[in-house]
MOPAC internal coordinates of N, CA, C and O (Angstrom, degrees):
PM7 1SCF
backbone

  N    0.0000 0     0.00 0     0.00 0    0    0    0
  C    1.4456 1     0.00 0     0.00 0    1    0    0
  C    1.5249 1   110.81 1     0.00 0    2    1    0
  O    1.2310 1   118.07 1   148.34 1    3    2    1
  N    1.5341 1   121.28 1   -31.66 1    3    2    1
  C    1.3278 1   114.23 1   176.08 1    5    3    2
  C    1.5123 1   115.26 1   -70.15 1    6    5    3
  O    1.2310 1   131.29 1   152.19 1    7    6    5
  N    0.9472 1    95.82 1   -27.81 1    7    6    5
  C    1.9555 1    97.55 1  -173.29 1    9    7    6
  C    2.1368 1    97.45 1   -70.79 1   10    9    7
  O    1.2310 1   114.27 1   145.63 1   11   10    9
  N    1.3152 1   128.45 1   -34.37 1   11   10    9
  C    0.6676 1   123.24 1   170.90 1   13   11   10
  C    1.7024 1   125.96 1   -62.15 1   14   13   11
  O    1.2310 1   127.83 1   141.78 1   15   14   13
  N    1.6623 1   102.54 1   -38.22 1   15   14   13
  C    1.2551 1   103.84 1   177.09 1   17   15   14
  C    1.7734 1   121.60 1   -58.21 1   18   17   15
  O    1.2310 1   125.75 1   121.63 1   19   18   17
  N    1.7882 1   106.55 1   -58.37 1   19   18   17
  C    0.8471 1   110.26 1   173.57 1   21   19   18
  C    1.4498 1   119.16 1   -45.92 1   22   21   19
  O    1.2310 1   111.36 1   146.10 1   23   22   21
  N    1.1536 1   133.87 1   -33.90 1   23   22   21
  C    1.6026 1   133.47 1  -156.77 1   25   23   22
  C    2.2667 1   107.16 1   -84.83 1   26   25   23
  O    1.2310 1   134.19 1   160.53 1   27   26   25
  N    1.4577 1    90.16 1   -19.47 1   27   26   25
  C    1.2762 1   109.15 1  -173.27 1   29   27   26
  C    2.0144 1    98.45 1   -99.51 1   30   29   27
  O    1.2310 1   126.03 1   160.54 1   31   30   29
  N    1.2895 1   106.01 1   -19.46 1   31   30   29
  C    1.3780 1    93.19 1   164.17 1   33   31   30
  C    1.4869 1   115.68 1  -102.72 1   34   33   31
  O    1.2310 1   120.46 1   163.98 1   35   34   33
  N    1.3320 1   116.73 1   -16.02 1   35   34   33
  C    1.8475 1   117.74 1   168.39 1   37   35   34
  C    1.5716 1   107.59 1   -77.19 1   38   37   35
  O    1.2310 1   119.81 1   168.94 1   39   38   37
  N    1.4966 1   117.96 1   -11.06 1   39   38   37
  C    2.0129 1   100.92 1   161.82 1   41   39   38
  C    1.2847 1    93.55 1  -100.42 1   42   41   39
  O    1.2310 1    97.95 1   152.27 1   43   42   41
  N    1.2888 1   156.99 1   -27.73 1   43   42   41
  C    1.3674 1   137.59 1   137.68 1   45   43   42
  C    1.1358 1   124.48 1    21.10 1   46   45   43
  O    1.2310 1   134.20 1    97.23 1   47   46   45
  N    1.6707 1    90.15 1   -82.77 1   47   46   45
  C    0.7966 1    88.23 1  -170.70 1   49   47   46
  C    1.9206 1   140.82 1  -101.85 1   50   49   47
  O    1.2310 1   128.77 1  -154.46 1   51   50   49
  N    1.2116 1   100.70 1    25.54 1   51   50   49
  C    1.4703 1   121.00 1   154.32 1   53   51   50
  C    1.6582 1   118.29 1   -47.51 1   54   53   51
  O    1.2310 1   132.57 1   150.69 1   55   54   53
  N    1.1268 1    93.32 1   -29.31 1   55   54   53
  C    1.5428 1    96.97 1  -178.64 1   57   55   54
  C    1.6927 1   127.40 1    82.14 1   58   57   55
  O    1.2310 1   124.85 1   164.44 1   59   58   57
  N    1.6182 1   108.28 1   -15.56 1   59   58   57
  C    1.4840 1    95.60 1   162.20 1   61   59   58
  C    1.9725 1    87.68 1  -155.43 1   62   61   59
  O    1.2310 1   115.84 1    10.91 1   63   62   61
  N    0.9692 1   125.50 1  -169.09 1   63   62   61
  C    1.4947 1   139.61 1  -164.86 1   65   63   62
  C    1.5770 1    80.82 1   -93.93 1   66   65   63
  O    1.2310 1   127.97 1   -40.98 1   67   66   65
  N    1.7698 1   102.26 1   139.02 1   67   66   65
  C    1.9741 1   109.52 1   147.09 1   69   67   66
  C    0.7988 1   127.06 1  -134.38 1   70   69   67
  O    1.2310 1   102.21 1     1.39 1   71   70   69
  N    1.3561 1   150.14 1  -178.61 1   71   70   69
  C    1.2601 1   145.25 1  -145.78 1   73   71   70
  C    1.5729 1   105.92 1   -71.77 1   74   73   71
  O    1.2310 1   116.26 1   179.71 1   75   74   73
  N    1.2192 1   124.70 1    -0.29 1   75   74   73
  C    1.6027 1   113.78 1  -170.28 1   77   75   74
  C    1.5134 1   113.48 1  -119.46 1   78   77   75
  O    1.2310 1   128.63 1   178.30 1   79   78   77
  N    1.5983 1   100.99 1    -1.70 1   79   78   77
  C    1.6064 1   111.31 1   172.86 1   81   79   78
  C    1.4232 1   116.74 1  -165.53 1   82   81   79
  O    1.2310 1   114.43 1   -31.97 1   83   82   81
  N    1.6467 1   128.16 1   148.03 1   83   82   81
  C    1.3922 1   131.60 1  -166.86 1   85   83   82
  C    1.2011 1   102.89 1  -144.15 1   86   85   83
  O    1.2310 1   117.34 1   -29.01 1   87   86   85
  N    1.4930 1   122.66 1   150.99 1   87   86   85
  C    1.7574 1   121.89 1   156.90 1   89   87   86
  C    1.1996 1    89.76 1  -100.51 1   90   89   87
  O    1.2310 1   127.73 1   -31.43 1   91   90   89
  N    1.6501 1   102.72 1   148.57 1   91   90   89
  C    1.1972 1   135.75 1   142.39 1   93   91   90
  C    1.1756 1   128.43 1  -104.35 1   94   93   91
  O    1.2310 1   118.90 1   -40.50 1   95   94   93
  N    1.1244 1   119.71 1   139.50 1   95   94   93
  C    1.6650 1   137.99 1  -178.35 1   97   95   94
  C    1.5076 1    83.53 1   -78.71 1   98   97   95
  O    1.2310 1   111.36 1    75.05 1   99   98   97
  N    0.9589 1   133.88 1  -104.95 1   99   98   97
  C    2.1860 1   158.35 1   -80.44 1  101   99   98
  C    1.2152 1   103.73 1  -179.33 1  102  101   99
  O    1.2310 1   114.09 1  -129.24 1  103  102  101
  N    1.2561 1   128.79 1    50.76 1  103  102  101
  C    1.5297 1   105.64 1   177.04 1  105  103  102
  C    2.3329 1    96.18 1  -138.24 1  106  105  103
  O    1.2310 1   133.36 1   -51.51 1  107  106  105
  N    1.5366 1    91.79 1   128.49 1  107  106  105
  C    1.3287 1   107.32 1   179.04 1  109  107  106
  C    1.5851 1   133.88 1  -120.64 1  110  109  107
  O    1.2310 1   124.43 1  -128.64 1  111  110  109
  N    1.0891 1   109.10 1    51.36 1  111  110  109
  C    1.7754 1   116.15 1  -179.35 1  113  111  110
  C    1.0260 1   120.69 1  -107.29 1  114  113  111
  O    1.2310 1   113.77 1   -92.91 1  115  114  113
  N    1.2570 1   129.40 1    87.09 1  115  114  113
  C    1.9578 1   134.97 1  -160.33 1  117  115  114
  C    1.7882 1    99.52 1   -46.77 1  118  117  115
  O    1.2310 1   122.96 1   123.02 1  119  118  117
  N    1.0004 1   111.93 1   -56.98 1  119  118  117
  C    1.5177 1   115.31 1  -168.98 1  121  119  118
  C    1.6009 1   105.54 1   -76.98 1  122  121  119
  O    1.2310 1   113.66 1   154.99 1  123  122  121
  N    1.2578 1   129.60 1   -25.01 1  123  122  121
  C    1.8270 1   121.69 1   164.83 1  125  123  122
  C    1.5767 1    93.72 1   -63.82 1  126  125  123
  O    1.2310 1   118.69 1   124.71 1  127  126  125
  N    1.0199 1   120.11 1   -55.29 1  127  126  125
  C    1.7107 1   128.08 1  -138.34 1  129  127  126
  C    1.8450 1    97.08 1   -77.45 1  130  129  127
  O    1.2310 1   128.64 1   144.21 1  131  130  129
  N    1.6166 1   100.97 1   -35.79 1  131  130  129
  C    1.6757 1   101.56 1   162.04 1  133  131  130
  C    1.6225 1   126.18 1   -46.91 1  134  133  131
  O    1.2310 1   134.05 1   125.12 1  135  134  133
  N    1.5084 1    90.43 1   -54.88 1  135  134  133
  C    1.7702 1   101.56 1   179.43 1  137  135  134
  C    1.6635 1   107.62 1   -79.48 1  138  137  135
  O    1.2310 1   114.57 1  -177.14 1  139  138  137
  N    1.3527 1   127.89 1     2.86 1  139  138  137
  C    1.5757 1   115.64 1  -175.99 1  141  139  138
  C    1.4961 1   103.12 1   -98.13 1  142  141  139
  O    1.2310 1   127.27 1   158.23 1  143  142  141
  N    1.4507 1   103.61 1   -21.77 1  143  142  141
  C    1.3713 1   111.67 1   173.23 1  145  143  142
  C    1.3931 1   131.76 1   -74.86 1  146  145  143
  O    1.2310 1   138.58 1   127.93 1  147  146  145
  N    1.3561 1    81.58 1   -52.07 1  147  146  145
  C    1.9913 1    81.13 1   155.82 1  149  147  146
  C    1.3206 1   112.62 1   -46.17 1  150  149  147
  O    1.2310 1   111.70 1    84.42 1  151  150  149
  N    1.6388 1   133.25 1   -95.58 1  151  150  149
  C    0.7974 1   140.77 1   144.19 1  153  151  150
  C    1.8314 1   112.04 1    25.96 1  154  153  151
  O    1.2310 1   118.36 1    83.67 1  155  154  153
  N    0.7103 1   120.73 1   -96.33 1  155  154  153
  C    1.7310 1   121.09 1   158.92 1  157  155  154
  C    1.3629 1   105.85 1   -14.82 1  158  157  155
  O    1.2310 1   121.64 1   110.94 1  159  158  157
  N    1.3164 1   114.47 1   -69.06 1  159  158  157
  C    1.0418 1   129.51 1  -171.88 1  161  159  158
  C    1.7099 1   113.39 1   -51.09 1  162  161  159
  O    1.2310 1   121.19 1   123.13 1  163  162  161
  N    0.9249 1   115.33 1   -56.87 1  163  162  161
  C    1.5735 1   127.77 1  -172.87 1  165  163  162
  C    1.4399 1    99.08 1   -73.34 1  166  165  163
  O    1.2310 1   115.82 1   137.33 1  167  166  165
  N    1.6896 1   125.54 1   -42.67 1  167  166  165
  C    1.3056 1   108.98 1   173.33 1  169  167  166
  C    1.7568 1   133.52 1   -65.12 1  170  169  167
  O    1.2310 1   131.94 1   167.05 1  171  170  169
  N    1.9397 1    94.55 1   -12.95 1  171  170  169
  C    1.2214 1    99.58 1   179.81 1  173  171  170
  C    1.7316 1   108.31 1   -74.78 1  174  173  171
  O    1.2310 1   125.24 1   143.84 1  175  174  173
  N    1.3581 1   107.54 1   -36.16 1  175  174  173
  C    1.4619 1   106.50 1  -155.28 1  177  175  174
  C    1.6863 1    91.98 1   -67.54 1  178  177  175
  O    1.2310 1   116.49 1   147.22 1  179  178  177
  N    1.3591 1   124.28 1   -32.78 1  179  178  177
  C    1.5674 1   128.51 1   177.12 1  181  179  178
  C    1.2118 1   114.21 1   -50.62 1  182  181  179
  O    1.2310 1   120.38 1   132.42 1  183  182  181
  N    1.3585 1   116.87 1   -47.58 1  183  182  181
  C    1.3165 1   100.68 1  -174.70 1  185  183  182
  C    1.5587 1   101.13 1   -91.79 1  186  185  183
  O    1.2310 1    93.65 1  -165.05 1  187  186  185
  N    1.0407 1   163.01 1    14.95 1  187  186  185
  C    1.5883 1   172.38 1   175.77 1  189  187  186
  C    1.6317 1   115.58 1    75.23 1  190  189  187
  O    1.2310 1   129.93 1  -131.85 1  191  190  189
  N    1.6955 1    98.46 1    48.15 1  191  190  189
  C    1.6215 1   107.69 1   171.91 1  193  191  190
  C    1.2447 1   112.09 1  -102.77 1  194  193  191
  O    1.2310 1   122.53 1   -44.13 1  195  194  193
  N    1.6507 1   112.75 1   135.87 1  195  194  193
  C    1.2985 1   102.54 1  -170.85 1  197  195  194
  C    1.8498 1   113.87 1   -67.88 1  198  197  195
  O    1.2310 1   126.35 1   162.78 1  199  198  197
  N    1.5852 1   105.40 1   -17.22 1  199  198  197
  C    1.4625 1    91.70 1  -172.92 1  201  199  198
  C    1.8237 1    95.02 1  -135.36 1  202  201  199
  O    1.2310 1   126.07 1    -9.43 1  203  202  201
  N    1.1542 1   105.94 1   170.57 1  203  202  201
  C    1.4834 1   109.22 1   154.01 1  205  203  202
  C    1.2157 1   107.10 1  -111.84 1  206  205  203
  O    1.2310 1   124.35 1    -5.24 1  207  206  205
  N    1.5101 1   109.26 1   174.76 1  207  206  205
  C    1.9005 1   132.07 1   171.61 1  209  207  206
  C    1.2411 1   113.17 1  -132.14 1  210  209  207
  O    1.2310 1   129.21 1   -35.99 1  211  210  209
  N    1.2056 1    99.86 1   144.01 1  211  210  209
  C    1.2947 1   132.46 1   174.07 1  213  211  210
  C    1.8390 1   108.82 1  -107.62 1  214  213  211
  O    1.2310 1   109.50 1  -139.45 1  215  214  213
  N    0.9669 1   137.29 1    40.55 1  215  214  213
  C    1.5995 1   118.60 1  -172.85 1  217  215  214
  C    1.3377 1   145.94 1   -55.31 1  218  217  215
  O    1.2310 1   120.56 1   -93.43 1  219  218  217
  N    1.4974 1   116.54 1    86.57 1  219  218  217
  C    1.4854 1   104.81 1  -157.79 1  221  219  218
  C    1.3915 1   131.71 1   -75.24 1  222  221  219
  O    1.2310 1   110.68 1   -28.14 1  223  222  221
  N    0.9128 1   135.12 1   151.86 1  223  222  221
  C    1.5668 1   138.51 1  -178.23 1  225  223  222
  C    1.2700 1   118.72 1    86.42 1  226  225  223
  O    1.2310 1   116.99 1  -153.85 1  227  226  225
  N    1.5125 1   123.34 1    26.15 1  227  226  225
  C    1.6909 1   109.58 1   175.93 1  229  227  226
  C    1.8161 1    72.17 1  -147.07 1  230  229  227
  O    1.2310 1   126.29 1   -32.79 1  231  230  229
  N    1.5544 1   105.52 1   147.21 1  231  230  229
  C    1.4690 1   130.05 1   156.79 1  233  231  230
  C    1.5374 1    98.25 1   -85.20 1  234  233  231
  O    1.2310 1   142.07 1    -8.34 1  235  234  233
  N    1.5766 1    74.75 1   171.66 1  235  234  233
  C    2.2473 1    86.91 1   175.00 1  237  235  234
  C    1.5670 1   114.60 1   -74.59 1  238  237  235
  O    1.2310 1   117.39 1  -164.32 1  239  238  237
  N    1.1672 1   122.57 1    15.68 1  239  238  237
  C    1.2088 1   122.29 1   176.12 1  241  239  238
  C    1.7103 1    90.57 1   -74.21 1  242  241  239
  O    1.2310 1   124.84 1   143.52 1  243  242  241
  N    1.3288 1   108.31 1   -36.48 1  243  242  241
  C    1.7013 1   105.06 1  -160.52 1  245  243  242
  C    1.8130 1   100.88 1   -82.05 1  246  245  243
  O    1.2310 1   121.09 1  -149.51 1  247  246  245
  N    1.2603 1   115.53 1    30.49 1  247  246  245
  C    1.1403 1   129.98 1   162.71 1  249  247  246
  C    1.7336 1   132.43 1   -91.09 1  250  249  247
  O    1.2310 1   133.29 1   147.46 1  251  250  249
  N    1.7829 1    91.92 1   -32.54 1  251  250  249
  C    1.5091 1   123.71 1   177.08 1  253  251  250
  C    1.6892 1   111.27 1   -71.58 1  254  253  251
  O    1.2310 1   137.62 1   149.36 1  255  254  253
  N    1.2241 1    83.46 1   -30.64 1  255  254  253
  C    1.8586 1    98.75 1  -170.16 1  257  255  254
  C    1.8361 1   103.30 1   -60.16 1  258  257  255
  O    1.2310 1   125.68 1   -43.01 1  259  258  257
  N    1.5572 1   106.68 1   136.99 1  259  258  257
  C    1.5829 1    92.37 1  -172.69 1  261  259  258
  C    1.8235 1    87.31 1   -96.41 1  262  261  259
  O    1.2310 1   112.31 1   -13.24 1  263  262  261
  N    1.3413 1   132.11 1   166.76 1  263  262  261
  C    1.2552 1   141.42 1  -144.30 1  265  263  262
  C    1.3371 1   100.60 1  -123.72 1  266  265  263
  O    1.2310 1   112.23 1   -94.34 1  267  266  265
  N    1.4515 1   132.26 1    85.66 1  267  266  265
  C    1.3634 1   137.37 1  -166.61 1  269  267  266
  C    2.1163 1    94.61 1   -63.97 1  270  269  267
  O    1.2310 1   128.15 1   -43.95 1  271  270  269
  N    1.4531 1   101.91 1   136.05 1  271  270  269
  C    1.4354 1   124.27 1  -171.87 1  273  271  270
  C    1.6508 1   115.22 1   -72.68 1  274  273  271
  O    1.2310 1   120.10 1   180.00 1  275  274  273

């Protein structure tokens, strides 16, 4: 669980979502959510990330949030 935390506070702290990872709040369409992943996916390997994200359950509000150390 820590390796998860940290990794969810290092896109944090980027300061807004990029092409290789997003939070989602609420969103449920098996066949969108197939192709957004790809998508992630292909934008990660572009820019030379080994993975993309998908993060579920926080909107970009949880972007504003400053990330206690």
């Amino acid at each position: 669980m820590k390796d998860y935390m940290m990794l969810v506070r290092s896109l944090i702290e980027y300061g807004s979502e990029e092409e290789w990872f997003e939070f989602k709040e609420n969103w449920f369409d098996p066949h969108a959510i197939g192709e957004y992943i790809s998508a992630l996916s292909n934008a990660a390997a572009l820019k030379g990330k080994d993975s993309g994200y998908l993060v579920w359950g926080f909107g970009t509000a949880l972007m504003r949030l400053s990330v206690p150390q």
